[in-house]
VOGU-3710 file (C-alpha; in Angstrom, 3 decimals, decimal comma):
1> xxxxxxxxxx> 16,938/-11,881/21,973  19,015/-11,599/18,990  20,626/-14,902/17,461  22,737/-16,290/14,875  25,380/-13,860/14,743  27,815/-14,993/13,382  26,191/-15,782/10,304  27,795/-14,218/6,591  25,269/-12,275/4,257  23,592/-14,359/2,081
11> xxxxxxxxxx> 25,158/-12,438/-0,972  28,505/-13,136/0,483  31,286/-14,538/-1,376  34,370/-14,347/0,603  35,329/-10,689/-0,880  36,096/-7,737/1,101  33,265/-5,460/2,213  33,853/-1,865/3,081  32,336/-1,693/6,719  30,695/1,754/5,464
21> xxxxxxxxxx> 29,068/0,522/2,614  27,229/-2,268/4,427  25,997/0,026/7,147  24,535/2,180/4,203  23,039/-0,445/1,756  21,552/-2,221/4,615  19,864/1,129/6,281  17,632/0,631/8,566  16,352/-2,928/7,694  17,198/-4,686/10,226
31> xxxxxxxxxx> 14,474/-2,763/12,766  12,254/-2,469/9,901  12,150/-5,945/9,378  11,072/-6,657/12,790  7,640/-6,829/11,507  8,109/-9,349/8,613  9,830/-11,475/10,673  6,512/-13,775/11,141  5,893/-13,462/7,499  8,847/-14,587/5,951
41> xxxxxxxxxx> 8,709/-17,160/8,330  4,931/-18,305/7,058  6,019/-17,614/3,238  9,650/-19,779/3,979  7,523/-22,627/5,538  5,219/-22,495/2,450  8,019/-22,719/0,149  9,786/-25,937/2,128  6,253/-27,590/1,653  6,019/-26,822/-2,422
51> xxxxxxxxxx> 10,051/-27,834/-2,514  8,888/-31,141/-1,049  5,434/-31,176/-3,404  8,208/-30,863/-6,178  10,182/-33,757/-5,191  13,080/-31,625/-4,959  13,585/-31,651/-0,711  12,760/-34,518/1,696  9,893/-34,450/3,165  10,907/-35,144/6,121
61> xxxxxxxxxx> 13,297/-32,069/5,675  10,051/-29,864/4,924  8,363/-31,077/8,022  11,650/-29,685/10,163  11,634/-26,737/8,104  7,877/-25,708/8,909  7,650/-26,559/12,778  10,886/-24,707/12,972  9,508/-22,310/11,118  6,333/-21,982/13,643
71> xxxxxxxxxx> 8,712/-22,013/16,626  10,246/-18,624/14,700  7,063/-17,122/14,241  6,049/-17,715/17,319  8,762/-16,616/19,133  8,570/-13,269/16,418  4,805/-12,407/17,458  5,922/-12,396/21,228  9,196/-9,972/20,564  11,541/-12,367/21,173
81> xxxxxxxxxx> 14,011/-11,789/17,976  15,799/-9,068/16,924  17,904/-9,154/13,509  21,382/-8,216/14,185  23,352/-5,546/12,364  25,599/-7,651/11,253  22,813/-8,981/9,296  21,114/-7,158/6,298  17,254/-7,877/6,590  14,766/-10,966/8,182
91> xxxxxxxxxx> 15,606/-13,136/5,612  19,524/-13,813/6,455  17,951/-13,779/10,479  15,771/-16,856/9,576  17,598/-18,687/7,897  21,214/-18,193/10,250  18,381/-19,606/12,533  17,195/-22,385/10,670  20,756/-23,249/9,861  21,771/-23,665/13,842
101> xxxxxxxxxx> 18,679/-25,544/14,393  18,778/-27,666/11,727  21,925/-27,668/9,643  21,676/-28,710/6,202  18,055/-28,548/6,209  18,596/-24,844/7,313  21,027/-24,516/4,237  18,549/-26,269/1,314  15,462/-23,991/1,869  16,756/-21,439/-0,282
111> xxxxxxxxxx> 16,643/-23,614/-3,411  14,344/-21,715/-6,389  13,907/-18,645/-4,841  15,578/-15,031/-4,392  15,699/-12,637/-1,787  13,914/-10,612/-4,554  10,344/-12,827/-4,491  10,975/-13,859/-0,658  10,815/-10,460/0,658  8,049/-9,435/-1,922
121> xxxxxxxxxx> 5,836/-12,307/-0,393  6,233/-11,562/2,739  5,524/-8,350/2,403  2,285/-9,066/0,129  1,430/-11,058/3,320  2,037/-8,513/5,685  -0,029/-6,013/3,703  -3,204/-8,325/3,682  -2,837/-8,443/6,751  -2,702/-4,914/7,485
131> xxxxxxxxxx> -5,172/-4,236/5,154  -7,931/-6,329/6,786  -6,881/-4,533/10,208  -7,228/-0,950/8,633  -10,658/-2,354/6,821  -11,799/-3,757/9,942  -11,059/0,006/12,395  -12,625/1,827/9,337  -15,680/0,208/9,450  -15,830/0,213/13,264
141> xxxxxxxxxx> -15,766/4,420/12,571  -18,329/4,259/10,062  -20,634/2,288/12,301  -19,848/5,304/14,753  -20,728/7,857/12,958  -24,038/6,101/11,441  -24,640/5,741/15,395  -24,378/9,742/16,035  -26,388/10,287/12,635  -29,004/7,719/14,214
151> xxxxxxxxxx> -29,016/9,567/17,787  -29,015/12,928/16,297  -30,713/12,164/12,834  -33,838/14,917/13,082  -31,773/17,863/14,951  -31,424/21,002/12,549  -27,861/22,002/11,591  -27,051/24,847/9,253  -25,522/23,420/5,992  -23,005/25,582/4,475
161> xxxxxxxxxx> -21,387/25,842/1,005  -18,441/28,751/0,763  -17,591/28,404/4,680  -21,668/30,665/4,200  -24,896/29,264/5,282  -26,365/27,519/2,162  -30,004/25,466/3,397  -31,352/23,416/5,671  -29,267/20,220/7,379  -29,269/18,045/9,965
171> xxxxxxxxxx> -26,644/16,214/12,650  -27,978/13,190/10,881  -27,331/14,330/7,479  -23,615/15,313/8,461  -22,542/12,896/9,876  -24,390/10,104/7,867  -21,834/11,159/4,635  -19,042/10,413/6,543  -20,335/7,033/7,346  -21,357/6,537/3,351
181> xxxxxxxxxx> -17,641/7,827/2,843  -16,272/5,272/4,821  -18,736/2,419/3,082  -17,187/4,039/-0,342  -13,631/3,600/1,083  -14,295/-0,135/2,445  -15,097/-1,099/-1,315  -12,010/0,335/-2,377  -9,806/-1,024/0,250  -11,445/-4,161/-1,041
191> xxxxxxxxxx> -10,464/-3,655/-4,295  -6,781/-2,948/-3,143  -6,959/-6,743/-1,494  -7,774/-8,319/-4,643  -4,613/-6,635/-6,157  -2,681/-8,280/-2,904  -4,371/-11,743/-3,342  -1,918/-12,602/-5,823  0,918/-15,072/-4,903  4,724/-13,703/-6,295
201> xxxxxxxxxx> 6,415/-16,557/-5,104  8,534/-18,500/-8,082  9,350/-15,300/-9,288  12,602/-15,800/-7,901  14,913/-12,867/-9,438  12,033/-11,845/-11,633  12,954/-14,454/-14,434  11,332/-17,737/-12,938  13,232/-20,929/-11,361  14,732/-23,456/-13,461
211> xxxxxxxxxx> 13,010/-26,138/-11,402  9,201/-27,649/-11,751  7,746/-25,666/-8,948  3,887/-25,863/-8,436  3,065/-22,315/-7,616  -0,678/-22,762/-8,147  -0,057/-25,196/-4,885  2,048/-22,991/-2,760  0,188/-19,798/-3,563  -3,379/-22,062/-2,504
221> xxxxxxxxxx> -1,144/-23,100/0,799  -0,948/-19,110/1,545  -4,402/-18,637/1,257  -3,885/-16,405/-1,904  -6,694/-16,270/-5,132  -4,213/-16,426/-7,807  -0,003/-16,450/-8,967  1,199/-13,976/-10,088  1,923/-15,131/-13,704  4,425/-12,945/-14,951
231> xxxxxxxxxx> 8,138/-13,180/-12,549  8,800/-10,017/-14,674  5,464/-8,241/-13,730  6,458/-9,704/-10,109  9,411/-7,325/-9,811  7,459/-4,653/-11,840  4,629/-4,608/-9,388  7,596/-3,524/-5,852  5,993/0,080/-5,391  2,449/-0,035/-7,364
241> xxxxxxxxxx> 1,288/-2,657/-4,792  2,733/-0,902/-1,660  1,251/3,008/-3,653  -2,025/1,342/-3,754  -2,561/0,781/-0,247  -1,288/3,902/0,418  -3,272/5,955/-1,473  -6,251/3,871/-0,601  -5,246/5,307/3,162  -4,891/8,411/2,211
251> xxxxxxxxxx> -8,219/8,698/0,545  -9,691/7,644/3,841  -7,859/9,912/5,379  -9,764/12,809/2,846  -12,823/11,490/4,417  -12,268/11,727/7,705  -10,226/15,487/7,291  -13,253/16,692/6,332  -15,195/15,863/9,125  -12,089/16,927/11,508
261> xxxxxxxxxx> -12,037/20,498/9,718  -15,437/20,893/10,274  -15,704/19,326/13,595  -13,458/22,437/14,487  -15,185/24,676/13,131  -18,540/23,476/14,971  -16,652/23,305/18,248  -15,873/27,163/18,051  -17,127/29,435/20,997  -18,472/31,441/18,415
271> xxxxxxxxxx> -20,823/28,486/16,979  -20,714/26,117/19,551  -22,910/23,257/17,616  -20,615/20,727/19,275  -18,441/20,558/22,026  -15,791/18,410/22,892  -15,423/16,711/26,431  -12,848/18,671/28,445  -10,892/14,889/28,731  -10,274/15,602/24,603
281> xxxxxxxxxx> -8,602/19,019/24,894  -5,655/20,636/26,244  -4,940/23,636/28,060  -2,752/27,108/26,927  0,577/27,680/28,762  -0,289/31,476/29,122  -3,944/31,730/28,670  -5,784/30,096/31,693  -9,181/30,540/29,663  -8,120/28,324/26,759
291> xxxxxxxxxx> -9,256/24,596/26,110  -7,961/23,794/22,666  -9,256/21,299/20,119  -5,261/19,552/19,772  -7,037/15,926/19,038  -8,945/17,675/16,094  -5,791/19,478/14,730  -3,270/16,610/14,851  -5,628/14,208/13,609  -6,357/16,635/10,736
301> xxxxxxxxxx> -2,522/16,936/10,081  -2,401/13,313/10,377  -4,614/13,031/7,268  -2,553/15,450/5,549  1,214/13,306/6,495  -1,359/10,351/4,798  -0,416/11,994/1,359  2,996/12,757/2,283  3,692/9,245/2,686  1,391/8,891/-0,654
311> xxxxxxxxxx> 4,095/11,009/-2,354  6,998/9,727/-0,605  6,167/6,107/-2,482  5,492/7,385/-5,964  8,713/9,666/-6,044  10,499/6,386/-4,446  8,725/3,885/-6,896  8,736/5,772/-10,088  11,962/6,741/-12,479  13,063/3,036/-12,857
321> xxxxxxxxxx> 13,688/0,562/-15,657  11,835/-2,754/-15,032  13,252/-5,287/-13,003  14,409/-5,097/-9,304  16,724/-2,127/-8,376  18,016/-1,786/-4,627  16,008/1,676/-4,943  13,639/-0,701/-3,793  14,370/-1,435/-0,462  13,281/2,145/0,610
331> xxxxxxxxxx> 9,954/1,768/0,423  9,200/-0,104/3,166  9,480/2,725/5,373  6,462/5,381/4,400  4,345/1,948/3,585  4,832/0,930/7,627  4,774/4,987/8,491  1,597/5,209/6,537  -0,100/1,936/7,951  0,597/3,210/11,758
341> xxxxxxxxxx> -0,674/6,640/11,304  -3,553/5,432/9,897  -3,832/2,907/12,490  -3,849/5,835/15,284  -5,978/8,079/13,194  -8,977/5,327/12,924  -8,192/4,718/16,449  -8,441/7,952/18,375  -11,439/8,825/16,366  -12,730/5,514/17,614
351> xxxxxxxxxx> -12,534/6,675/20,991  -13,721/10,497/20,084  -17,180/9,463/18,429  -19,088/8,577/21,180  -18,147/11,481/23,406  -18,656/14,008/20,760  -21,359/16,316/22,616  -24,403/18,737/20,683  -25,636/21,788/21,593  -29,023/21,542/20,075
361> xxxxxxxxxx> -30,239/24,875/21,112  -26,931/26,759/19,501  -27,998/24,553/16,575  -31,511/25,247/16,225  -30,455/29,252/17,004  -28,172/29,088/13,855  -31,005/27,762/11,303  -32,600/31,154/10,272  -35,550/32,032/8,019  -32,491/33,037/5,355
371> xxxxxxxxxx> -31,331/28,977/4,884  -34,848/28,172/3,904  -34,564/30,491/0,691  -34,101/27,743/-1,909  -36,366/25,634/-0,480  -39,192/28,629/-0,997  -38,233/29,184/-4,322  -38,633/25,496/-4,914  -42,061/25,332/-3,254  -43,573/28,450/-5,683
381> xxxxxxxxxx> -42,154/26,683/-8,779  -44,575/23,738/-7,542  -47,522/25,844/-7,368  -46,562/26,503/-10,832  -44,805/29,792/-11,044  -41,605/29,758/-12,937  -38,543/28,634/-10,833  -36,538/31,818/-12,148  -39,494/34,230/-11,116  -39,759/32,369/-7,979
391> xxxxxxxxxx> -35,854/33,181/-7,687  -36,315/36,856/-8,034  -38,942/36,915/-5,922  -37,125/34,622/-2,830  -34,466/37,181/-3,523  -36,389/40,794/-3,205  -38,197/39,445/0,074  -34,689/38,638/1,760  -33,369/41,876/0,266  -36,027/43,831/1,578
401> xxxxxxxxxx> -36,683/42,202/5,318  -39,857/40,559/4,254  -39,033/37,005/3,448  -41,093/35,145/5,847  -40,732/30,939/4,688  -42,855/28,281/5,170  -41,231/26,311/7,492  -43,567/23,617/7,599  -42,955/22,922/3,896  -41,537/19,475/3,259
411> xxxxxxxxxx> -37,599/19,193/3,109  -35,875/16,908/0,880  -37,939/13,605/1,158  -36,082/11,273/-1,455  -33,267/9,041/-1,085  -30,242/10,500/1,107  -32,428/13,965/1,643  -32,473/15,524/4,994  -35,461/13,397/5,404  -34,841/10,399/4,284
421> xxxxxxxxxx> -31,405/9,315/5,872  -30,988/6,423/3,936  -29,009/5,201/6,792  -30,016/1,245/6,565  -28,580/1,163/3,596  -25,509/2,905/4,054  -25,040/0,226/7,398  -25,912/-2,291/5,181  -22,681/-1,708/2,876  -20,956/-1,611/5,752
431> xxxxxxxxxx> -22,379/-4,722/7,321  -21,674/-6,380/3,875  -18,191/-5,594/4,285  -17,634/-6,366/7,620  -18,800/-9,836/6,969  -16,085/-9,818/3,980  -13,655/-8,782/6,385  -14,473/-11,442/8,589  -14,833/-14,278/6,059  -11,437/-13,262/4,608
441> xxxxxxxxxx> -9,461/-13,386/8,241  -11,182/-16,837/8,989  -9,908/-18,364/5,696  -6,404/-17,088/5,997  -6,143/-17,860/9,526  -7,496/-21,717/8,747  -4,197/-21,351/5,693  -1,730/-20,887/7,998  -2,981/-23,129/10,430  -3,195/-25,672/7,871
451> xxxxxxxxx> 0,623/-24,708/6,785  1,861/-24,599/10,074  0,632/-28,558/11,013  1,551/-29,923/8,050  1,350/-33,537/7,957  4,544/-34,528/6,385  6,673/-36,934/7,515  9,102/-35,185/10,293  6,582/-32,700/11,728
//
């Protein structure tokens, strides 16, 4: 249900507007700010509350304000609002809203803000938000593939360096770095938050508000660490903010396209160290033989569209003075592409991992006497011959059919070696930041709570 329709810009002035030029500066806004919706809502409750802190609205205004403010949010969350075209973005859809429900009210929350820091915070809010949801799927995969390096951790798998066969592996070692990749990316995604956990809000245009606003108070109200100090660095920070999520997806995504590449690979007739389920593959149109790995491939591409939206945002972001430009306003459209291809990526794999089938004897088969060359070398140097004569000798053996290894000999024993996992560990990072993920939501949800019931008078 779309509402409040009749309802000017907020911009507007009473001059002429070229019906061609609003359909282009506006773009596709209005359906891309479907999502903020319950954001700017949150943030514009948040900011009636500091108004009213300030002395400079009634209280009992504020109180109005932030349970209609809840109704809105509500009422976004179930899919009840859409913004019009006639309006330009969420913003002018809440508050034509507010207005009808509450007339002047509706008309004073504006007061020492700009479109500029409103749609910044509620973006910054969305993105913690989606941030904690990407954090939480991504450590839900590496917990899957610490389970398959667990299940499978002692079965032999060729390892290979040059696409060649290189030394001695295992299942548990394989998959067991793309679970400590993961851990690696959690920390960084972690990292990204504390960027986020900044409030913008007073900001306004990116020069402050000539009013005595308490934006220690409102950014404690959202749940956020810090302000944002500088209303300049405010405006300057529209694109790094958004890049750094982005590329923090797109690293994940480098994880994970390794493990798709190679999962291919594996799943080959011709090497057949894993097999997919037949309910993960699709069949060829001409060939009635074929069963084809299309979950593998699309998920790799979808690692690889990770970086063009990566791209997209730097090359939209970059090659402007400081200060807000309406440039701008088209980057909210690779940061929400990004965000839901990542969001399918994480989740498809989700659903892959525990099907994901070996063929242990294929696996065994592949580990000749030839990948335990180094490890020979190695094990003469220890009985004291020089490692380079120990080389040259591994080498003539292979070279001349006799090279017969010690099997028995002990692999790599120390920390992260074929055996010695160091699995624990690597689910303890993850455990750690699963608990950090869960601590976060809890406090942020018990924010906006606390925002939503205000006590002030008129609630």
């Amino acid at each position: 249900m779309s509402e409040g329709k009749a309802n000017p810009q907020l911009w507007q002035k009473g001059l002429p507007l070229d019906e061609a030029i609003h359909r282009f500066t506006v773009g596709d806004d209005p359906v891309l700010d479907q999502r903020l919706l319950k954001y700017d809502a949150l943030g514009s409750a948040a900011h009636a509350l500091a108004l009213a802190h300030a002395g400079l609205l009634a209280e009992s205004d504020a109180g109005a304000l932030a349970q209609a403010l809840s109704g809105i949010a509500a009422r976004a969350g179930r899919g009840e609002l859409r913004i019009n075209p006639e309006q330009e973005d969420c913003h002018t859809c809440i508050e034509a809203l507010l207005t009808q429900q509450l007339g002047d009210a509706g008309r004073r929350i504006h007061l020492g803000r700009s479109r500029n820091d409103q749609v910044i915070l509620a973006l910054r809010l969305y993105m913690r938000d989606a941030l904690l949801d990407t954090a939480a799927r991504t450590a839900q995969l590496a917990d899957a593939f610490i389970s398959f390096a667990k299940q499978h951790a002692d079965l032999p798998l060729p390892g290979y360096t040059h696409l060649r066969r290189a030394m001695p592996s295992s299942f548990g070692l394989w998959a067991g770095g793309f679970a400590a990749g993961l851990a690696e990316e959690l920390q960084a995604l972690q990292s990204v938050y504390a960027r986020l956990d900044r409030c913008p809000l007073g900001a306004a245009a990116g020069f402050g508000a000539p009013l005595p606003l308490d934006r220690e108070y409102v950014a404690a109200l959202l749940g956020f660490a810090a302000v944002q100090t500088s209303p300049a660095d405010v405006m300057n920070s529209r694109g790094r903010h958004e890049l750094a999520l982005v590329n923090a997806l797109a690293s994940i995504g480098l994880v994970l396209e390794k493990f798709l590449w190679d999962a291919a690979l594996y799943c080959m007739p011709e090497l057949g160290y894993l097999k997919l389920p037949d309910a993960f593959t699709t069949g060829s149109s001409i060939m009635p033989q074929k069963r084809n790995p299309d979950v593998l491939e699309l998920a790799r591409g979808r690692c690889r569209e990770l970086r063009g939206h990566a791209l997209m945002l730097q090359e939209l972001a970059g090659g402007l003075p400081s200060g807000y430009h309406r440039d701008l306003q088209l980057l909210k459209q690779p940061l929400f592409m990004s965000l839901d291809t990542a969001y399918g990526l994480l989740d498809i794999l989700l659903r892959l991992m525990p099907d994901l089938q070996v063929d242990e004897k294929r696996a065994r088969a592949a580990c000749g006497d030839d990948l335990y060359a180094a490890q020979e070398a190695t094990r003469l140097a220890q009985e004291g011959m020089p490692f380079r004569d120990a080389y040259q000798q591994v080498a003539r053996q292979l070279l001349d059919g006799s090279f017969k290894p010690d099997r028995s000999a002990s692999l790599c024993t120390h920390l992260g070696g074929v055996g010695n996992l160091g699995l624990e560990r690597i689910a303890a990072d993850c455990a750690a930041l699963k608990h950090w993920i869960g601590e976060t939501r809890k406090r942020l949800q018990a924010c906006e709570s606390q925002v939503w019931n205000s006590k002030m008078s008129g609630t």
